[in-house]
C-alpha positions as CSV (number, residue, x, y, z in Angstrom):
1,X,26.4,-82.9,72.4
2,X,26.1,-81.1,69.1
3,X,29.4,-82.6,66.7
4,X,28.2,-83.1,63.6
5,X,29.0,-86.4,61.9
6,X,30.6,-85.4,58.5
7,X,29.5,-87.0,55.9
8,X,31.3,-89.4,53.4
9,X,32.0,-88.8,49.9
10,X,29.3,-90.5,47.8
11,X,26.3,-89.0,50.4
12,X,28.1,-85.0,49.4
13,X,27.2,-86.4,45.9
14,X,23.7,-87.2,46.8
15,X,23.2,-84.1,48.5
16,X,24.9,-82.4,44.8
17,X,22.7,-84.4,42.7
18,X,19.6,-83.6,44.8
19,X,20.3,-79.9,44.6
20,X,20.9,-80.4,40.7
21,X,17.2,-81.6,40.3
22,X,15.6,-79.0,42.7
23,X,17.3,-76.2,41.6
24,X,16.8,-77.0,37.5
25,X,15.3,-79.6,35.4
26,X,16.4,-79.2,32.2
27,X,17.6,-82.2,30.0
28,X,21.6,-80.7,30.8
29,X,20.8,-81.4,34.5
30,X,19.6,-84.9,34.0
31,X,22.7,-85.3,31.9
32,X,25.2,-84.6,34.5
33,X,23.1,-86.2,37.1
34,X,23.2,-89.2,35.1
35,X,26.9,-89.2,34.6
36,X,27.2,-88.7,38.6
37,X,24.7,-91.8,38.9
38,X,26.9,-94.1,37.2
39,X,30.3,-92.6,38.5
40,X,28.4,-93.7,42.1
41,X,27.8,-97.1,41.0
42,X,31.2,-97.5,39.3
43,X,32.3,-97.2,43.1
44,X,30.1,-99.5,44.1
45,X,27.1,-97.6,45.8
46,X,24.0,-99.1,44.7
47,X,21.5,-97.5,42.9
48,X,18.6,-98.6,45.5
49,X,21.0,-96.6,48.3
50,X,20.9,-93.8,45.9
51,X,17.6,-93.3,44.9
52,X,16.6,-93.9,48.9
């Protein structure tokens, strides 16, 4: 069986912020990743989850 489990909405974040550092890191990039960071945590998603 093959079904992908879709992912839920703060992990599609992860995987954005993750591509964000990989693909540049310039101090714009750690900007918005920042502002994604705390957007996560104002939702309640622990950093430690986050940076796992």
């Amino acid at each position: 069986d093959n079904t992908e489990i879709p992912k839920i909405d703060w992990e599609q974040v992860v995987d954005e912020i993750v591509n964000k550092i990989v693909k540049s890191q310039a101090v714009e990039t750690l900007t918005t990743i920042r502002q994604k960071i705390y957007e996560l945590q104002s939702h309640c998603i622990p950093p430690s989850l986050v940076l796992k």
